[in-house]
C-alpha positions as CSV (number, residue, x, y, z in Angstrom):
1,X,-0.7,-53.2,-46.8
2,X,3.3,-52.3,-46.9
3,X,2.5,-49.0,-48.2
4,X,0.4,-48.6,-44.6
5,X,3.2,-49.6,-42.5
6,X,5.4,-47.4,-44.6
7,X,3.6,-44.3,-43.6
8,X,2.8,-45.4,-40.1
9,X,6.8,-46.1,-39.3
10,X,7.9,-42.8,-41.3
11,X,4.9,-40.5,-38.9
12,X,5.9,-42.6,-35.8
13,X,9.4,-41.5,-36.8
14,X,8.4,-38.1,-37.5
15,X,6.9,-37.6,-33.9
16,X,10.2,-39.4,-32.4
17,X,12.4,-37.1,-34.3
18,X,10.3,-34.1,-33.5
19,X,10.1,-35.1,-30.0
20,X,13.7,-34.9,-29.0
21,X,15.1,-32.1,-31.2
22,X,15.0,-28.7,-30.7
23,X,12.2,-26.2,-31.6
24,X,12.8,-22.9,-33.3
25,X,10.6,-20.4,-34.0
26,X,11.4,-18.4,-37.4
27,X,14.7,-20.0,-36.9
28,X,16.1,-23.3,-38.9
29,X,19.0,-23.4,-36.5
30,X,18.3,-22.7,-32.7
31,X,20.8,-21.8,-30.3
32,X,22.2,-25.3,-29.1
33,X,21.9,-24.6,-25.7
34,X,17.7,-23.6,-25.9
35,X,15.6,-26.2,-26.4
36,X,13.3,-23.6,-27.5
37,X,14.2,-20.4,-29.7
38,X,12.0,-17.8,-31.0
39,X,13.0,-15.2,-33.9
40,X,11.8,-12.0,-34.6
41,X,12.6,-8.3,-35.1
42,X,9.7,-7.2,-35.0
43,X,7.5,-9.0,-32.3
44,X,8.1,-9.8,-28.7
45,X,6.8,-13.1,-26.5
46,X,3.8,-12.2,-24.3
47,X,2.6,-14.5,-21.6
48,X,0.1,-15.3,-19.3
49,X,-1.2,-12.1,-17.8
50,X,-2.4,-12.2,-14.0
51,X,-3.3,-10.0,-11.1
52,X,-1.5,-10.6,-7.8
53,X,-5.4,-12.2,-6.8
54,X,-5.2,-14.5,-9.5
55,X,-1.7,-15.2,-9.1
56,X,-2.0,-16.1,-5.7
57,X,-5.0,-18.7,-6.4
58,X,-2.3,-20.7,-8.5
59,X,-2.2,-23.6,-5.7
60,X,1.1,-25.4,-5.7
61,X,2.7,-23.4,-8.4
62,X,5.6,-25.0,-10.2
63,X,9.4,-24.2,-9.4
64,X,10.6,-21.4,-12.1
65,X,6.6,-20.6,-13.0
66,X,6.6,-17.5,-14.8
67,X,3.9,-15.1,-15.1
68,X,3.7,-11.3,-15.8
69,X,2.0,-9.8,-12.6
70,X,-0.1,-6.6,-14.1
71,X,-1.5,-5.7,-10.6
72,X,2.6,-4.1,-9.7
73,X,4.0,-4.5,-13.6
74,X,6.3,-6.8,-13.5
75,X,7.6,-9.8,-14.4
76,X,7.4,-12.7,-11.6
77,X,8.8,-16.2,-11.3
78,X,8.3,-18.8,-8.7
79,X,11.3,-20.5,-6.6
80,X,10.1,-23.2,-4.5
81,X,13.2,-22.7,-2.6
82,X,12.2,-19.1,-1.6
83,X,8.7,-20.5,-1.2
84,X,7.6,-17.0,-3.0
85,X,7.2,-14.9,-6.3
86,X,10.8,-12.8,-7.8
87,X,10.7,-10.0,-9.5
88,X,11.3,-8.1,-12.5
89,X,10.2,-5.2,-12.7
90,X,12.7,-2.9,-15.6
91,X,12.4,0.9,-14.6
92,X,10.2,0.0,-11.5
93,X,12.9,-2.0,-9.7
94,X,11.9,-4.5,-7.3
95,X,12.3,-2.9,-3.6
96,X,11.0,0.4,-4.5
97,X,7.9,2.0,-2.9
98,X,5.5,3.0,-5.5
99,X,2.7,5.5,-4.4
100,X,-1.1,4.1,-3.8
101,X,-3.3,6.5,-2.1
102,X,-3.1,10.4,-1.4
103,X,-5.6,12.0,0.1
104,X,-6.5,15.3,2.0
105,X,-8.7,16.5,4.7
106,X,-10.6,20.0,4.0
107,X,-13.2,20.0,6.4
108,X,-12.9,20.4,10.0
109,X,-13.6,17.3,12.1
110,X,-15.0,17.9,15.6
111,X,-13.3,15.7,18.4
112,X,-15.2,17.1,21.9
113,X,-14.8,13.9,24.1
114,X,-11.9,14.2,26.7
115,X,-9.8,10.3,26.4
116,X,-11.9,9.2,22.9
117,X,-10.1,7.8,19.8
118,X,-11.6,9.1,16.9
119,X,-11.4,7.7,13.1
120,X,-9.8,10.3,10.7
121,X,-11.8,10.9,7.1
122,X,-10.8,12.2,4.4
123,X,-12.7,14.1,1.9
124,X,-10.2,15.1,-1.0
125,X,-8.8,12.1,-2.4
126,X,-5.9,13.3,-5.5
127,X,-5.0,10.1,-5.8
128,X,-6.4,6.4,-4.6
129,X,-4.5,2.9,-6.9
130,X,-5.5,1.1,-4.3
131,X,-8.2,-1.4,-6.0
132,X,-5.2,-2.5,-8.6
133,X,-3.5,-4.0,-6.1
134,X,-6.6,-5.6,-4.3
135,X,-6.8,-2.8,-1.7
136,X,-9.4,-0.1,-1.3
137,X,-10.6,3.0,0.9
138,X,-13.8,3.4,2.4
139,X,-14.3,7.6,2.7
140,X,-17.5,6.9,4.9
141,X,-15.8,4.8,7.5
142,X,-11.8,6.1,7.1
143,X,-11.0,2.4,6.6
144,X,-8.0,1.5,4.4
145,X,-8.0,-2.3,3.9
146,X,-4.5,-3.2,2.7
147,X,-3.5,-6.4,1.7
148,X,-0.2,-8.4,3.0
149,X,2.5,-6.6,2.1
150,X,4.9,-3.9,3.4
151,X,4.2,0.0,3.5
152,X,5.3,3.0,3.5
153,X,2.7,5.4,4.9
154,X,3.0,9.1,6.1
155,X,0.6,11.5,8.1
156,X,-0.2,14.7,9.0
157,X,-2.4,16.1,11.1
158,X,-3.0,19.9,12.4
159,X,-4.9,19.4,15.8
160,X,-6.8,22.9,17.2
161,X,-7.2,22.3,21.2
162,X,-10.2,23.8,22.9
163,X,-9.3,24.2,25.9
164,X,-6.9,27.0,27.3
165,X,-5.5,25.2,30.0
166,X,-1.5,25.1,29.0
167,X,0.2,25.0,32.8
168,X,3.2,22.9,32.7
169,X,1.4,20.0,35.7
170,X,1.5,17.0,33.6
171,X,-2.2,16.4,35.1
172,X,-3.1,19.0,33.1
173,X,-1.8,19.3,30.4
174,X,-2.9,18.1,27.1
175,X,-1.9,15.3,25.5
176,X,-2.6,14.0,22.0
177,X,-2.5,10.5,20.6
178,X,-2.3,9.6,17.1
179,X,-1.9,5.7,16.0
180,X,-2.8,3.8,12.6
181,X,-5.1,0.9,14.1
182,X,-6.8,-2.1,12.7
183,X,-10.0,-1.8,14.2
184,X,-12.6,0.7,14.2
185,X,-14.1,3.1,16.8
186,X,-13.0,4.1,20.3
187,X,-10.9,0.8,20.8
188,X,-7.5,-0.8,21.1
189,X,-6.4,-2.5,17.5
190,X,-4.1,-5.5,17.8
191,X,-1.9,-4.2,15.1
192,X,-0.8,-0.4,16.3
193,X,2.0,1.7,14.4
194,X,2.6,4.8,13.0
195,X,2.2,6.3,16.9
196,X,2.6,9.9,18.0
197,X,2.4,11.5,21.5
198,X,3.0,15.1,22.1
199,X,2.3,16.8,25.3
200,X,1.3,20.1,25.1
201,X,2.5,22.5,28.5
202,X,2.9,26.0,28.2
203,X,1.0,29.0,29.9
204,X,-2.5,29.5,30.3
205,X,-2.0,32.9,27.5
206,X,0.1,30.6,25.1
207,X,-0.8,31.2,21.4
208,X,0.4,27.3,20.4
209,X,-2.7,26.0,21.6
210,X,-2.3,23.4,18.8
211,X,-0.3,20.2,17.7
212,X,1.0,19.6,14.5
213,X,1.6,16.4,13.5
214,X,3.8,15.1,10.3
215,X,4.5,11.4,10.9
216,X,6.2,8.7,8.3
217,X,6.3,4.9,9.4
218,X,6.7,1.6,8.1
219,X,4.2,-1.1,8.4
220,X,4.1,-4.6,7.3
221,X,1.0,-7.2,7.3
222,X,0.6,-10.7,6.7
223,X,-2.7,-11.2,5.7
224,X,-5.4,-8.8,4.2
225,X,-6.9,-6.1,6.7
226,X,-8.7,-3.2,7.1
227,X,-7.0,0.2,9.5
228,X,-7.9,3.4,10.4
229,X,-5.9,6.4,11.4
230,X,-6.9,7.6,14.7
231,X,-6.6,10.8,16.8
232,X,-6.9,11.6,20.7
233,X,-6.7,14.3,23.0
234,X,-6.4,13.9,26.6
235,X,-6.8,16.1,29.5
236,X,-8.5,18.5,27.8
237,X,-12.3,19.4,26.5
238,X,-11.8,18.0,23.6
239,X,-10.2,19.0,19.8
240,X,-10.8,19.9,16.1
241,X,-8.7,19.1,13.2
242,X,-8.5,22.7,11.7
243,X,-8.4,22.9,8.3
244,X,-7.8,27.0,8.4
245,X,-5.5,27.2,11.4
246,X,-2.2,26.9,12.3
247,X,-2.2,27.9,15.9
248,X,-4.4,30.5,17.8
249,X,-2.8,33.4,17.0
250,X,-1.9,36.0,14.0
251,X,-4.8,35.7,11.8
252,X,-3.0,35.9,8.7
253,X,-1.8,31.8,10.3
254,X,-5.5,31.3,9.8
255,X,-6.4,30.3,6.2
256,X,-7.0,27.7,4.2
257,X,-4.4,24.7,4.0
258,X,-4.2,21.5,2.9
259,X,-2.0,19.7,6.1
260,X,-4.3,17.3,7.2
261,X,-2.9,14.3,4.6
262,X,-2.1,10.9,3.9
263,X,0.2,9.0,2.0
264,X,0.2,5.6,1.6
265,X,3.0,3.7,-0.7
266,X,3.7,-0.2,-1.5
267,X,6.7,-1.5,-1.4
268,X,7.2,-4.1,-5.0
């Protein structure tokens, strides 16, 4: 019986003992200020691996939570102070954009209704990260569903007029209208940027009868949604977006060309 009590207060004293000293790994004698020390020239520390999805499903995480976010690379720890997610991110600093989609347009796309907003496509996609960072493109529709965040997006769009009609009456003269919406189809989004509006006068023999658009914008959402980039012409008979021409003029402007583009970049 005193041998049982022996061994029961020597493992009770163990545990005590254990309890309040410090723990090193492949160390005898950890740093004094770590109450944890790992050793090794050879192996590193990995931990917990999430996506920004699973990351954000953490509900209440703990102040100085630290996880390694693979959906942006990086390394992330939460302050309850800042009520969101630092990061580390080593090469890939944190407040640089890092590229997500590129795409190109190489077929023409009709517009023929005067006043009608019309949802770019594009067929030649070089480039498209957009799923590993819970984003994605829909080549059917032209819909680019981004998540919250803030982006940097560019444009560019070569827009063939039909008509001929160039006179300098602003009644006349075409207009076109190019915006980044969050809805689909001939209608007003409630979250517009990215907006371009050139007027195009001239004379009725002009050669121009185009408008080239290059646009770069930022745009910042709260919550998940889906836009679309959108074209218009106005007081006109309608547009194409020319993949072969410049302007209506010297036909060595008139070949094949890859201007019709878009960019879109995340900010980390």
């Amino acid at each position: 019986m005193k041998a049982k009590h022996f061994i029961l207060a020597s493992v009770s004293l163990f545990f005590s003992v254990t309890a309040l000293a410090q723990i090193g790994i492949n160390t005898s004698n950890p740093n004094p200020t770590a109450a944890l020390e790992i050793s090794s020239n050879s192996k590193g520390l990995l931990i917990p691996r999430l996506t920004t999805a699973q990351r954000d499903a953490i509900t209440t995480p703990a102040d100085g939570l630290q996880i390694f976010n693979s959906t942006i690379g990086c390394l992330q720890t939460y302050s309850t102070l800042a009520n969101s997610w630092g990061s580390l991110c080593g090469g890939s600093a944190a407040g640089t954009f890092v590229s997500r989609f590129l795409a190109f347009k190489t077929v023409d796309q009709s517009m023929p209704v005067n006043n009608k907003k019309y949802d770019i496509t594009f067929d030649n996609i070089a480039f498209n990260d957009m799923a590993n960072f819970g984003g994605s493109y829909n080549s059917s529709t032209g819909g680019f569903t981004l998540p919250a965040g803030l982006y940097e997006i560019t444009y560019s769009l070569v827009i063939f007029l039909n008509n001929t009609n160039f006179t300098d009456t602003p009644a006349t003269a075409p207009i076109t209208i190019s915006s980044f919406e969050n809805i689909a189809g001939d209608a007003n989004g409630t979250i517009i940027g990215g907006v371009d509006v050139q007027n195009n006068k001239g004379t009725t023999t002009a050669d121009t009868r185009n408008s080239t658009v290059l646009k770069t914008f930022y745009l910042k959402t709260t919550a998940a949604a889906t836009f679309y980039l959108k074209e218009l012409s106005y007081n006109g008979t309608g547009a194409t977006l020319s993949t072969s021409k410049f302007f209506n003029g010297g036909s060595g402007y008139n070949q094949s060309h890859l201007s019709n583009y878009i960019s879109i970049k995340q900010l980390k």
